[in-house]
C-alpha positions as CSV (number, residue, x, y, z in Angstrom):
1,X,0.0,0.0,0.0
2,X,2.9,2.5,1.1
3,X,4.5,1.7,-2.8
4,X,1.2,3.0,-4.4
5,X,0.9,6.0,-2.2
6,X,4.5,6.6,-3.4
7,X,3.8,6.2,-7.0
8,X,0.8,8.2,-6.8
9,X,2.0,11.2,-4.9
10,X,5.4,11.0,-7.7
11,X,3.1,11.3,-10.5
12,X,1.1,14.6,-8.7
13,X,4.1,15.9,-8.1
14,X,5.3,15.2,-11.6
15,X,2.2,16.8,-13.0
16,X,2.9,20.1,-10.8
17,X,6.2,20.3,-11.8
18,X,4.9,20.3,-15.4
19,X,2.6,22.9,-14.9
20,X,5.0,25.2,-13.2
21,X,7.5,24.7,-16.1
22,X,4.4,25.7,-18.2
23,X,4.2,28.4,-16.3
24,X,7.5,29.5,-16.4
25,X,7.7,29.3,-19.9
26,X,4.9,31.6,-20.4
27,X,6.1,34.0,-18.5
28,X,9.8,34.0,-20.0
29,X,7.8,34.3,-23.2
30,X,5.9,37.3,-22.4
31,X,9.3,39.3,-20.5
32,X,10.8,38.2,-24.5
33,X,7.7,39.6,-25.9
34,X,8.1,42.9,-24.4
35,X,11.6,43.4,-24.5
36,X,11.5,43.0,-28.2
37,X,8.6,45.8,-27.8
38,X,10.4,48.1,-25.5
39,X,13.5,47.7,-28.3
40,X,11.4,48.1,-31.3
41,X,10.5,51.7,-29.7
42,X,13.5,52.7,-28.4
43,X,15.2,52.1,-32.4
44,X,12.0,53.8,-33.4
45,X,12.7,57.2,-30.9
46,X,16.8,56.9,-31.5
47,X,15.9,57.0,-35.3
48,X,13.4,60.1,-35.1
49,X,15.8,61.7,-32.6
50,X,18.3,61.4,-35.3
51,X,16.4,63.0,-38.4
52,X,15.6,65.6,-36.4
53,X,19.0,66.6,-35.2
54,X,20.1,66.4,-39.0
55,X,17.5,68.5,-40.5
56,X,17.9,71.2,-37.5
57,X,21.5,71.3,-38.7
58,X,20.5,71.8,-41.9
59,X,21.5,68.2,-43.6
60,X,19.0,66.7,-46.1
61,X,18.8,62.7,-46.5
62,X,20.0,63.0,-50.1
63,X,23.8,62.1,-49.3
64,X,23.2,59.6,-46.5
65,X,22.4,55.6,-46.8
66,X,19.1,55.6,-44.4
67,X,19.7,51.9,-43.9
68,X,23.1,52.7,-42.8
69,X,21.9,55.2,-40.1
70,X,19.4,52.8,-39.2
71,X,21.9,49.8,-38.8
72,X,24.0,51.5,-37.0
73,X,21.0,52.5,-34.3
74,X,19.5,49.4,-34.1
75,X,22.9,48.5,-33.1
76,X,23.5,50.5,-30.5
77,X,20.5,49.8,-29.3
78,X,19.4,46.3,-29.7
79,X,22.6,44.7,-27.8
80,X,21.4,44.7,-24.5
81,X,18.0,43.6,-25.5
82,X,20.0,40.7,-27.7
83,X,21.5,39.3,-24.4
84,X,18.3,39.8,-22.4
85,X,16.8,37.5,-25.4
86,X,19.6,34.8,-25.4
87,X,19.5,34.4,-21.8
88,X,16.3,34.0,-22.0
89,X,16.3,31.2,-24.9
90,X,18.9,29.6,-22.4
91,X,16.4,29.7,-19.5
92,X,13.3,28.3,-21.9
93,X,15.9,25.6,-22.7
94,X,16.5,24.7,-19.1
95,X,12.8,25.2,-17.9
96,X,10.9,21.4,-18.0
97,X,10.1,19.3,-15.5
98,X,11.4,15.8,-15.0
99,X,9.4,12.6,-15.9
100,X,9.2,9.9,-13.1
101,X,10.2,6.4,-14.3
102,X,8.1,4.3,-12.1
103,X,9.0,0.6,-13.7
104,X,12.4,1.6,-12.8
105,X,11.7,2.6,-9.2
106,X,9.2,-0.5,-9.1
107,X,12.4,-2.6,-10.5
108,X,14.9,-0.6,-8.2
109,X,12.8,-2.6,-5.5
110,X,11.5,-5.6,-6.8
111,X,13.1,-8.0,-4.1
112,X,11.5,-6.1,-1.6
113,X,8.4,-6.2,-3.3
114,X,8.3,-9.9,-4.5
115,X,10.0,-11.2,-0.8
């Protein structure tokens, strides 16, 4: 009787540890989701920031590569946000919860068991 209690209360625990990976995913998900957002605006503000200070000093567009200006932003500004997403990929990768092998833990004590 004591085995099956055992067994039972390894797979509840195995199915809460799968739901809290669930969880954690999700949530790691989401910060990804709104990093990428809060980097998409902050390229977006760098970029307008940047026009503006060229055509107050009198510059037009017509010599410059836009895509080079823009490159060059996103740059400078997406690095940090590129490590917060890799260490995040890293955590995904590490977040799952481990599966219970119960015919090995029965065989780990099958003398016991049999007598």
């Amino acid at each position: 009787m004591g085995q099956l209690v055992s067994d039972i209360t390894t797979i509840l625990d195995y199915n809460n540890a799968k739901k809290q990976a669930k969880s954690e995913r999700q949530q790691i998900l989401s910060e990804m989701a709104t990093n990428d957002k809060t980097k998409n605006n902050l390229v977006k503000k760098a970029l307008a920031t940047q026009r503006a200070k060229y055509g107050a000093s009198g510059m037009s567009n017509k010599g410059m590569t836009e895509g080079a200006v823009l490159k060059r932003l996103k740059d400078e500004v997406a690095a940090p946000y590129e490590e917060k997403k890799n260490a995040s990929i890293e955590k995904l990768k590490k977040t799952k919860a481990k599966k219970p092998n119960l015919l090995k833990d029965i065989l780990s004590r099958f003398d016991d068991i049999v007598g």
